[in-house]
C-alpha positions as CSV (number, residue, x, y, z in Angstrom):
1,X,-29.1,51.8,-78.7
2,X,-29.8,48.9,-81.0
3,X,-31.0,46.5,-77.9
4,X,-33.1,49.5,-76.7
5,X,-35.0,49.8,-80.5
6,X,-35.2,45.8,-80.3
7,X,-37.1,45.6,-76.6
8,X,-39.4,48.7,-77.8
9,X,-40.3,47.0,-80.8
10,X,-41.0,43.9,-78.2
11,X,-43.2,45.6,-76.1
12,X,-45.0,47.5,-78.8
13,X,-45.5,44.2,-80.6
14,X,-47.1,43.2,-76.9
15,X,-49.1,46.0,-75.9
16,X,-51.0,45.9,-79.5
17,X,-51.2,41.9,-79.1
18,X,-49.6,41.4,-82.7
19,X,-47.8,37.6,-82.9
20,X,-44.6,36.9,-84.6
21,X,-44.3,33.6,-86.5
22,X,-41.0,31.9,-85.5
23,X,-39.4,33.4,-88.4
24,X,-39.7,36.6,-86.3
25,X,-36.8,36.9,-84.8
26,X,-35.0,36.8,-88.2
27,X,-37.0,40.2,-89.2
28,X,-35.6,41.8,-86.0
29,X,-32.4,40.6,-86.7
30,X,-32.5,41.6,-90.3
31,X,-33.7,45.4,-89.2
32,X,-31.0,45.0,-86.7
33,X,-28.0,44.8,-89.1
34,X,-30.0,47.1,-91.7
35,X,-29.5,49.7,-88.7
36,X,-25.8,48.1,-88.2
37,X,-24.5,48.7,-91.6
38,X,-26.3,51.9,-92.3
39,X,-24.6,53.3,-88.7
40,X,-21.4,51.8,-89.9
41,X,-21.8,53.9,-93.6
42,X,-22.3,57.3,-91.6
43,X,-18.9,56.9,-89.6
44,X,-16.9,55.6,-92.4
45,X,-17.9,58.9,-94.4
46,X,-17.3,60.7,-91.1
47,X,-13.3,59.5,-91.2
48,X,-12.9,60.1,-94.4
49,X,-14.6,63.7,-94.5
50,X,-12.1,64.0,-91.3
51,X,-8.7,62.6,-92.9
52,X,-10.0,65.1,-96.0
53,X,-10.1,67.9,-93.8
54,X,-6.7,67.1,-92.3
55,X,-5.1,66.6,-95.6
56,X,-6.6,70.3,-96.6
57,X,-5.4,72.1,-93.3
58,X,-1.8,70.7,-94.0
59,X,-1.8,71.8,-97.1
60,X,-2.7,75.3,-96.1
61,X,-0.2,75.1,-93.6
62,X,2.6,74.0,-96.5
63,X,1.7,76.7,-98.8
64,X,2.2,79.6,-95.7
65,X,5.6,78.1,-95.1
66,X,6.1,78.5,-98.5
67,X,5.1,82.2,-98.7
68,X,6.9,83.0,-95.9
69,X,10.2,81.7,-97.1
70,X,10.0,83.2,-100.8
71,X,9.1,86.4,-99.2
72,X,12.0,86.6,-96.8
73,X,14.2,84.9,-99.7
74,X,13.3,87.3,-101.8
75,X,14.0,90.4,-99.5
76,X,17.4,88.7,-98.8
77,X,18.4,88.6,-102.9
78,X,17.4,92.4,-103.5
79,X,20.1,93.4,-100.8
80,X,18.1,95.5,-98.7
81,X,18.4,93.7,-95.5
82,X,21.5,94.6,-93.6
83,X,23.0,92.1,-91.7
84,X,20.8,92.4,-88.2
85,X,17.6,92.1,-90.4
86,X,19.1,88.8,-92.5
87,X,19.5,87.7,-88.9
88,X,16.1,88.3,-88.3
89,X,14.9,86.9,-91.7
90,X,16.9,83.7,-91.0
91,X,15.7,83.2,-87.6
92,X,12.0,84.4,-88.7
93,X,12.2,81.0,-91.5
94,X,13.5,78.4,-88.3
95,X,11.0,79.7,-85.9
96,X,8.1,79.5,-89.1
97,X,9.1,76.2,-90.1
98,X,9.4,74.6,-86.6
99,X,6.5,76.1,-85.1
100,X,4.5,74.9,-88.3
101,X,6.0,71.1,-87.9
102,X,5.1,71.2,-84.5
103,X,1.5,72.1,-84.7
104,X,1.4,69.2,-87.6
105,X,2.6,67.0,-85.5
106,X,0.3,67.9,-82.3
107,X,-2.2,67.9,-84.8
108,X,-2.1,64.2,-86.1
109,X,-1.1,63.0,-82.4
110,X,-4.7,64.8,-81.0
111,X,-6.9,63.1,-83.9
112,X,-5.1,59.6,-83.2
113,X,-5.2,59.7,-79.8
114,X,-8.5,61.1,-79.1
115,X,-11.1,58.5,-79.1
């Protein structure tokens, strides 16, 4: 992208017969690594808006684990579950919990891995 911008402002500079001193090439360098370190700006704010957002969707994620456990937890201490629905409580927590650690996981594998 930046070599194409450099050979258009060439042939521009050409076509409308306008002379660079010597010094020229230092002004297309300098717009050059203007354009550099702007780009550079916009993808460093781009990984950090991105390690924001996965920082909020973990999060999230923590606080429904935690829901779901103080809600079943909390069934279980009134004594109104028999014993087939404390199974099911129990096993309801596991499955929440793994499932929730495996998406996490997934998660943060994709984003590195994906280029």
């Amino acid at each position: 992208l930046y070599a194409f911008f450099a050979s258009m402002l060439y042939m521009f500079c050409e076509d409308i017969n306008f002379t660079i001193s010597s010094d020229g090439i230092k002004f297309i360098g300098a717009a050059t690594t203007f354009m550099l370190v702007f780009r550079l700006n916009q993808c460093y704010h781009r990984l950090t808006a991105g390690s924001d957002m996965l920082v909020e969707a973990i999060r999230s994620l923590r606080c429904t684990v935690g829901m779901v456990c103080c809600m079943l937890s909390y069934a279980e201490r009134d004594n109104a579950l028999t014993s087939e629905d404390h199974g099911a409580a129990l096993i309801t927590k596991v499955n929440v919990c793994r499932l929730t650690l495996a998406f996490v996981v997934s998660l943060k594998y994709h984003l590195r891995v994906a280029e």
